[in-house]
C-alpha positions, 0 to 999 in steps of 0.5 A: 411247342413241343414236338413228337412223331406220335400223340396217343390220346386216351390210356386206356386198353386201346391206348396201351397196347397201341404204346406197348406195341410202340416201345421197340420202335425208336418213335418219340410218343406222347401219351396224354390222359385226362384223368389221374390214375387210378381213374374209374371207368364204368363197364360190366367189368368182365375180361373175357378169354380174348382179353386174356389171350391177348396178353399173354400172347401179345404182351407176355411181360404183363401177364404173370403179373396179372394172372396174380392181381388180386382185385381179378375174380377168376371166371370159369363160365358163363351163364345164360338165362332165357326169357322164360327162366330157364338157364344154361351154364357152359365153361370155358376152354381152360388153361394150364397157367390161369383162369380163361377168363376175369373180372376185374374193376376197369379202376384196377384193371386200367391202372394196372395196365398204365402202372405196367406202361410207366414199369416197362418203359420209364424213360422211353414216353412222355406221359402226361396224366390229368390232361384236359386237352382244350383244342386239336388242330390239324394240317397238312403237314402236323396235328397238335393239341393245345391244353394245360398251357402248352401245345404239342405237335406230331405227324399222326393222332390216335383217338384212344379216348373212348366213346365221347372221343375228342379226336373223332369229334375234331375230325368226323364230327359227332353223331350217336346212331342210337340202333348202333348205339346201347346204353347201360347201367352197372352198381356195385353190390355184396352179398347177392346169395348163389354166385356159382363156384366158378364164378360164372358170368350170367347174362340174364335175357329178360323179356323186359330188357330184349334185345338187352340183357342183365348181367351179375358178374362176380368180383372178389370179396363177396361183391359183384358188378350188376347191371344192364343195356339195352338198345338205345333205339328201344329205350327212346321208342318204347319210353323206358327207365333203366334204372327203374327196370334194374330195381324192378329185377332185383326186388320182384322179378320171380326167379332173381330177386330171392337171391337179392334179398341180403345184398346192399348196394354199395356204390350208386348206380351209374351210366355209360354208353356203348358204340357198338360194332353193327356197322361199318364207320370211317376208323381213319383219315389225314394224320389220324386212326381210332382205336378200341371205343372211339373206332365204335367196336364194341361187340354188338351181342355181348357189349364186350369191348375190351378185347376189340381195344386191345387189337385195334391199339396193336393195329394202329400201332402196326400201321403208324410204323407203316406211316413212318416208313413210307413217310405218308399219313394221308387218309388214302394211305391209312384206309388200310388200317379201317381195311385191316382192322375190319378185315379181322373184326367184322365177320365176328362184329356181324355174325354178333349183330345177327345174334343181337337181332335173334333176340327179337324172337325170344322164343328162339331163345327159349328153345335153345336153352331148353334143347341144351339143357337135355342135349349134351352134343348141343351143350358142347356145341355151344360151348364151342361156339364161345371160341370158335367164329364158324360154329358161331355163325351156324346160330345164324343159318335155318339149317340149324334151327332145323337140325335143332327141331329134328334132334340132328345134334 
């Protein structure tokens, strides 16, 4: 039996920041991860200008590096595509040094930053990969995992492990609220014809897949990530195949499928899950915290999850010192983590959730896009909004639909 102060499971986004965030603190960590890196993980594969800022801001060692990797496809937009076809196409904030925003492999992306972890810290964590962990346990006193033949012990558990997490399972239980609950559909594919020269992500509201979205987001090399989600609630009541419905799009839907027509698929099409951020769940209790997938916030509108993984792993990571300084990992003490973490997500997590709903009125949709693509104060309103959480909300409120209607903006 070995002992540590920390057990990270799960190194991924979530699980290296929340190392990272250790690596000045004298804490013994062990890190443990059941795949061998470079290990995929299926995902829309965007990084969005949080993910970006957070790097650079929080982990300034790394990002010239990224900002250089060349499996990362700079992405200078987004666009949007309305139920009746019409489309918007809004930049990003730019910066000096780098694109606001990449796409990137989760394979690439992940391995770069465990390749970092090791770089940066080659004798100062245990890292175990290819770690199937058999069994947590807990008491008042340690948590252990047992696996591989060995068992190791700590004072706290972090659950990086992503939305199957075997730390949540142990602890809480599992359950799939599937209105909180999307699921999601991605393949790879070259060639698809009228990718934007900035590289624009596009999300595609198709009557067929609302409150859900279709997505072509680009990659290097002539290749792109397509795919979709939907509501996992909407797919069981209404009896829905989303592979089906992803081939329909891509070989007759009138406006998509023309630029279809040379592209080959070049990997299957494969399936994940998405626990998203629509409610409030317990993130903590005695001896352990849960970060990034495995804490559920995932971003309800755009089932971004990557930046919500970044932040969760440096608060966790705020918090064990906490622990450790006043000697106490009880599940009274670490609801200030679920308090802090919320504290700082959930208004963007909720104003999301209410965007998410709008899409059950898809004219409402409609009319926005039409009205923006006539009305450059509105444009820019709405390019505001991608950054700005108080010009976002404004989506939310009648008074805006108002303005809209009367030609206020």
């Amino acid at each position: 039996m070995k002992n540590f102060d920390v057990i990270i499971v799960g190194a991924g986004p979530a699980g290296i920041a929340c190392a990272l965030s250790l690596i000045r603190t004298k804490l013994s960590v062990l890190i443990v991860e059941k795949e061998l890196f470079p290990r995929d993980k299926i995902c829309g594969d965007a990084l969005s200008a949080d993910v970006i800022n957070q790097i650079r801001t929080f982990f300034p060692e790394i990002y010239p590096e990224f900002i250089k990797l060349r499996s990362a496809a700079p992405s200078y937009g987004i666009k949007f595509s309305s139920p009746n076809d019409d489309s918007l196409e809004i930049g990003f904030s730019k910066h000096m040094d780098a694109a606001p925003g990449y796409i990137c492999k989760r394979i690439d992306f992940d391995n770069f930053l465990f390749q970092k972890l090791t770089d940066l810290a080659p004798d100062r964590f245990t890292i175990q990969e290819g770690f199937k962990i058999d069994e947590i346990t807990h008491t008042d006193d340690f948590v252990s995992i047992k696996g591989e033949g060995e068992t190791y012990t700590a004072k706290i558990i972090v659950g990086c492990d992503g939305m199957k997490s075997l730390v949540k399972k142990t602890f809480q239980g599992s359950t799939i609220e599937k209105k909180h609950y999307c699921a999601g559909i991605r393949a790879y594919m070259k060639g698809v014809d009228n990718i934007s020269n900035g590289n624009f992500i596009e999300l595609h509201f198709i009557s067929d897949v609302l409150p859900g979205y279709f997505w072509i987001f680009p990659l290097p090399d002539n290749t792109a990530n397509v795919g979709l989600g939907l509501l996992s609630n909407e797919i069981s009541e209404r009896k829905l195949n989303l592979k089906e419905i992803f081939n329909e799009i891509i070989n007759f839907h009138p406006e998509i499928s023309q630029r279809f027509k040379n592209a080959e698929m070049i990997d299957n099409i494969k399936g994940f899950g998405l626990p998203l951020g629509s409610k409030k769940r317990k993130l903590s209790g005695h001896r352990y915290l849960l970060t990034g997938d495995a804490a559920g916030l995932i971003d309800p509108f755009t089932g971004e999850g990557i930046g919500n993984a970044l932040r969760s792993g440096r608060f966790a990571a705020d918090h064990i010192q906490k622990c450790f300084v006043k000697n106490d990992f009880s599940g009274k003490f670490n609801l200030e983590y679920d308090q802090y973490v919320y504290q700082k997500m959930w208004r963007e997590l909720r104003i999301s959730r209410g965007i998410q709903k709008l899409l059950n009125y898809p004219f409402l949709f409609n009319y926005v896009i039409k009205k923006a693509q006539k009305n450059p104060s509105l444009k820019k309103l709405l390019t505001s909004m991608l950054d700005d959480v108080d010009i976002k909300e404004e989506l939310l409120s009648i008074k805006f639909y108002v303005k809209l209607l009367f030609n206020k903006y």
